[in-house]
C-alpha positions as CSV (number, residue, x, y, z in Angstrom):
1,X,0.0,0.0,0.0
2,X,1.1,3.7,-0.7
3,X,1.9,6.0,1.9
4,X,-1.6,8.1,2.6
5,X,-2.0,11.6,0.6
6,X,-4.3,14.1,0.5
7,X,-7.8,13.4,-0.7
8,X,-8.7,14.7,-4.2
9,X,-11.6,16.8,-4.9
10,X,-12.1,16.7,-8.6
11,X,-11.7,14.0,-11.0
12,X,-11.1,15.3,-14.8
13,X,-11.8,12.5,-17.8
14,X,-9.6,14.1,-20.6
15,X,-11.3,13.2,-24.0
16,X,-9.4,14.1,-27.1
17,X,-12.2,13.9,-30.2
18,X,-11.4,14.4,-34.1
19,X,-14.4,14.0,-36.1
20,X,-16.5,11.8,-33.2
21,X,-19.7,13.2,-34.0
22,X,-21.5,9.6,-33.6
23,X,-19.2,8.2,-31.0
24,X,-19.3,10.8,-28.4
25,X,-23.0,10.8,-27.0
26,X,-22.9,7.4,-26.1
27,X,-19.2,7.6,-24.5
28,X,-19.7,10.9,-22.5
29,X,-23.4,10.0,-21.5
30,X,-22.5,6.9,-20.1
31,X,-19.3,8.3,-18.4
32,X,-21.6,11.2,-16.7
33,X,-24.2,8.9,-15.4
34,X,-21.7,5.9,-13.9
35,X,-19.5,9.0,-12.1
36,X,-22.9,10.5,-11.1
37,X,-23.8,7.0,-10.0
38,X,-21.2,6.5,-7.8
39,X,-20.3,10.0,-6.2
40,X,-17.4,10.7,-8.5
41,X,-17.0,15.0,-8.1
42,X,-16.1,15.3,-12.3
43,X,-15.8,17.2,-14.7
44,X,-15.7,15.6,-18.6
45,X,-13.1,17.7,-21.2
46,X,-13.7,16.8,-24.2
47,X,-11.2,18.2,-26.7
48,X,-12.4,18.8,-30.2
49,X,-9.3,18.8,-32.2
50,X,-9.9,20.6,-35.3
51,X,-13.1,17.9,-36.3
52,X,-14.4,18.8,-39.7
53,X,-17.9,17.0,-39.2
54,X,-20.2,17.7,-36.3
55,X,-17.8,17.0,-33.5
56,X,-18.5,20.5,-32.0
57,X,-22.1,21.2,-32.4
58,X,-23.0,17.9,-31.0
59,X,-20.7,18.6,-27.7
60,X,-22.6,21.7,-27.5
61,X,-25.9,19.7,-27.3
62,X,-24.4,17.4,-25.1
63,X,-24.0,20.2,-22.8
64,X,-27.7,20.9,-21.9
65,X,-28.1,17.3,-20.3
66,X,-24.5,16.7,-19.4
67,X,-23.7,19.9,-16.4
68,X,-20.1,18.2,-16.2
69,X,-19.1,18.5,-19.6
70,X,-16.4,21.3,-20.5
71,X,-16.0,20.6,-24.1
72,X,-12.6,23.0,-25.7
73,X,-11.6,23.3,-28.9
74,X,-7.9,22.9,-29.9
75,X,-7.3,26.1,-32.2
76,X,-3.8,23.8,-33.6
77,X,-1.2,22.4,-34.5
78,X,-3.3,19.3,-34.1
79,X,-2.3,15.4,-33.5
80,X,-3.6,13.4,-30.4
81,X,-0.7,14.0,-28.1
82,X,-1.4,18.0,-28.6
83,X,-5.2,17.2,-28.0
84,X,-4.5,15.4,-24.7
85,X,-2.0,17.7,-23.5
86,X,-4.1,20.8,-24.5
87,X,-6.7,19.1,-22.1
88,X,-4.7,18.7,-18.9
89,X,-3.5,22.2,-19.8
90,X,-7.2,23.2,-19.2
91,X,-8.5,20.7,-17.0
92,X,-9.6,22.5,-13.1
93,X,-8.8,18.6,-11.5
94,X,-6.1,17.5,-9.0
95,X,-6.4,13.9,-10.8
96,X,-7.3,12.6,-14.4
97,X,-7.9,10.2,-16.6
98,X,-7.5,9.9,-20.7
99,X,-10.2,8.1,-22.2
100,X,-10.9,7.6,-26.0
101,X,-13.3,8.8,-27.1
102,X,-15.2,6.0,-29.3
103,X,-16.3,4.1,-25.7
104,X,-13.3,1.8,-26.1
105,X,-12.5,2.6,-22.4
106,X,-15.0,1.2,-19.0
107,X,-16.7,4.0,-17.4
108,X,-16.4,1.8,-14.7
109,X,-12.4,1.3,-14.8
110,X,-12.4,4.6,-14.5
111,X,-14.7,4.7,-11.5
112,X,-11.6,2.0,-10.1
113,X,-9.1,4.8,-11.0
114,X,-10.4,7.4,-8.8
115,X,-10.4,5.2,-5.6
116,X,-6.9,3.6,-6.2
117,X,-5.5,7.2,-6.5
118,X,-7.5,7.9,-3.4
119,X,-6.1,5.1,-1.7
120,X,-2.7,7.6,-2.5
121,X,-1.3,6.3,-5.4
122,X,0.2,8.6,-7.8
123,X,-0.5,6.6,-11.3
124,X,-2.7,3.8,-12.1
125,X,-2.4,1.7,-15.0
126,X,-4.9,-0.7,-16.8
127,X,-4.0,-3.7,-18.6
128,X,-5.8,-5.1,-20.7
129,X,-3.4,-8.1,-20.7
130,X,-3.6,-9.6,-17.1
131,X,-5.5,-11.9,-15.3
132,X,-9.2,-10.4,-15.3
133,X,-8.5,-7.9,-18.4
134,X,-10.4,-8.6,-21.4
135,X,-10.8,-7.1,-25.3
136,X,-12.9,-7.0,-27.4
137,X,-12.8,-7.4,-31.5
138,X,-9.4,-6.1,-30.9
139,X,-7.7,-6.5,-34.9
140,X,-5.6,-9.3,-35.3
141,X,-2.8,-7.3,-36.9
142,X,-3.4,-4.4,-34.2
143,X,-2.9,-7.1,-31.8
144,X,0.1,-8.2,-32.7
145,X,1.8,-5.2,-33.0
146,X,0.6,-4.1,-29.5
147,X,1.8,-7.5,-27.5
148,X,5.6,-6.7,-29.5
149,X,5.8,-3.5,-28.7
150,X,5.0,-3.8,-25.1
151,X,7.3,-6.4,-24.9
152,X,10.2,-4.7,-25.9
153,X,9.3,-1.6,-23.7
154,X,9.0,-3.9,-21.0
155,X,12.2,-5.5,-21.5
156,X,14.2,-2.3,-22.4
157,X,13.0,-0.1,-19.1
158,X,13.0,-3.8,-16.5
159,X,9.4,-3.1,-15.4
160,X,6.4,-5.2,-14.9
161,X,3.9,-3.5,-17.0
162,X,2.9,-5.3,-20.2
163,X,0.2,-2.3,-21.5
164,X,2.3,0.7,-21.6
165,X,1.0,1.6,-25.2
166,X,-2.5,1.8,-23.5
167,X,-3.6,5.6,-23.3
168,X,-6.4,4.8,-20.9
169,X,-4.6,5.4,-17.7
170,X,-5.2,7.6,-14.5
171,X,-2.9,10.2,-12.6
172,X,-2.5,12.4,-9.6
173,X,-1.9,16.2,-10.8
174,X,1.4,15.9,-9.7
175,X,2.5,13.5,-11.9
176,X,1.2,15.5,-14.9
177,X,3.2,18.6,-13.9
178,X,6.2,16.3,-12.4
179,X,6.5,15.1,-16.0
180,X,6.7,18.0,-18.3
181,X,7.8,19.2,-20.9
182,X,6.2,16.7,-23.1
183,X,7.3,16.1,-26.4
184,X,5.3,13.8,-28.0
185,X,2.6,15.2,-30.5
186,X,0.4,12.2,-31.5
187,X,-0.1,9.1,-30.0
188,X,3.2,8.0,-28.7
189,X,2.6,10.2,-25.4
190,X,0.4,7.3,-24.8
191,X,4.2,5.7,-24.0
192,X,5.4,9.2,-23.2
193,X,3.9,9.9,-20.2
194,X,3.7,6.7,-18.0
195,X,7.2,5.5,-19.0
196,X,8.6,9.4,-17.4
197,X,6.1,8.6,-14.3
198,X,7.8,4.9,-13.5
199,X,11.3,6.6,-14.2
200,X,10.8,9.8,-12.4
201,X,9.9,7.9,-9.4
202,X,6.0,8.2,-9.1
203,X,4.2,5.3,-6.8
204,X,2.4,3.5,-9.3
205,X,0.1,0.5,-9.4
206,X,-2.0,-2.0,-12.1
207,X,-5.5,-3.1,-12.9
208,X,-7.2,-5.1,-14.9
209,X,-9.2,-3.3,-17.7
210,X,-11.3,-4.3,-20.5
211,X,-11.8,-2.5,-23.9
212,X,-13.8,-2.8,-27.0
213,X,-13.5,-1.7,-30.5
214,X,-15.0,0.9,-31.8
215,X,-18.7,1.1,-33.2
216,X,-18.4,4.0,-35.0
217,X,-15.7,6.0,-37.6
218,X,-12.8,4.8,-37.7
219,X,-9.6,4.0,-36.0
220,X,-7.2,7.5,-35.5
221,X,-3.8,5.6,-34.9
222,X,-1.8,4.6,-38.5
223,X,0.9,2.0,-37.4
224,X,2.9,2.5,-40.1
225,X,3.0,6.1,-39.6
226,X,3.7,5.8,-35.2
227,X,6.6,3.1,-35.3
228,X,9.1,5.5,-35.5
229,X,7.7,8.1,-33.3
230,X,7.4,5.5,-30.9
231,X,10.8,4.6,-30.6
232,X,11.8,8.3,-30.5
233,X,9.9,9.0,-27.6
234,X,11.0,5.6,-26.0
235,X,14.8,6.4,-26.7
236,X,14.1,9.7,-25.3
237,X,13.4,8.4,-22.0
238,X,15.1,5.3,-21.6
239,X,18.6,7.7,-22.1
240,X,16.7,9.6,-18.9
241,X,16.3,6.8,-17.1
242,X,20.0,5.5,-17.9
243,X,21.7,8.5,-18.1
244,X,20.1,11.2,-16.4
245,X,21.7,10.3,-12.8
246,X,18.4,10.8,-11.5
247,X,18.1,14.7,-12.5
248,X,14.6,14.6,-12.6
249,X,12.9,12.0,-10.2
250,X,10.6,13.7,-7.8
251,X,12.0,14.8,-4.7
């Protein structure tokens, strides 16, 4: 168990949305009404990052039914990792947690989240790959890719995390300010900003997670185009963790 910290007050799900229009009233509904249901104080930002469909006018309608919705719009450059970061920049929480946007992620996991970091852990991670995880119509090919790549980020920084590509995660405040600058644009801070947490010495803990594919649209992430961006950002702070002499843990 963690050493005890001070109770949060508000819990921020940052959302980052590029041409969502169908997926997010079904997402952001039922993420308001399972925080609601179980005494979660929330707020829901929901990042509209330069959509060209109805992205925008359907978070405004949102809004009349949804009081914990604070829907921003990214004015640019755009890219997932600028849409998540640009919603912790405006996020009024002392703890968050990225979801996606097309209901991939358990309102419920999240609901999990928020009492592990109450229990006074800094980060919590979901895995989607241990014993009571579970996915669902998760591409073969994706699939692949994903168990590889965890694998060698597991083997490259010694830790016992096997979803580190995952972006549905959850942190103190602290973390997210203990961990900047960050330098990844699309959606290799998914790696970005968990891997500088376990290096920079944040107390950190796993859960078991489910997730399901998409129902609507169509997948954001290109492989081809993230492999190398990956690595970059991996490099980037395994030479940290390495080489850094311990610089920047927390203190």
């Amino acid at each position: 168990m963690p050493a005890p910290a001070a109770p949060l007050r508000l819990y921020s799900i940052v959302i980052p949305a590029r041409d969502e229009q169908d997926s997010l009233p079904p997402t952001v509904t039922d993420i308001y009404e399972t925080l609601r249901r179980e005494g979660v104080p929330h707020e829901i930002v929901v990042v509209d990052d330069g959509s060209r469909d109805r992205t925008w006018a359907v978070l405004q309608e949102l809004k009349e039914n949804i009081p914990t919705l604070a829907p921003v719009q990214n004015p640019g450059p755009h890219g997932f990792g600028r849409a998540v970061v640009y919603g912790l920049n405006n996020m009024q929480g002392d703890s968050v947690a990225i979801m996606m946007a097309d209901a991939s992620d358990s309102p419920e996991d999240a609901v999990r989240y928020w009492r592990l970091l109450n229990e006074g852990w800094d980060c919590v991670f979901g895995s989607r790959f241990v014993e009571g995880g579970e996915v669902i119509d998760y591409p073969r090919v994706k699939l692949l890719v994903n168990r590889l790549a965890n694998f060698f980020v597991r083997i490259g920084f010694n830790i016992p995390l096997n979803d580190t590509t995952n972006a549905f995660k959850a942190y103190r405040r602290t973390v997210i300010e203990g961990c900047r600058p960050f330098l990844a644009p699309h959606f290799n801070l998914t790696v970005e900003i968990p891997l500088k947490a376990i290096v920079r010495g944040y107390r950190w803990t796993v859960m078991p997670i489910s997730w399901r594919n998409r129902k609507y649209g169509e997948a954001k992430l290109k492989i081809k185009e993230m492999g190398s961006r990956y690595f970059f950002i991996c490099a980037y702070v395994w030479l940290e963790k390495y080489f850094s002499r311990g610089d920047y843990r927390r203190k």
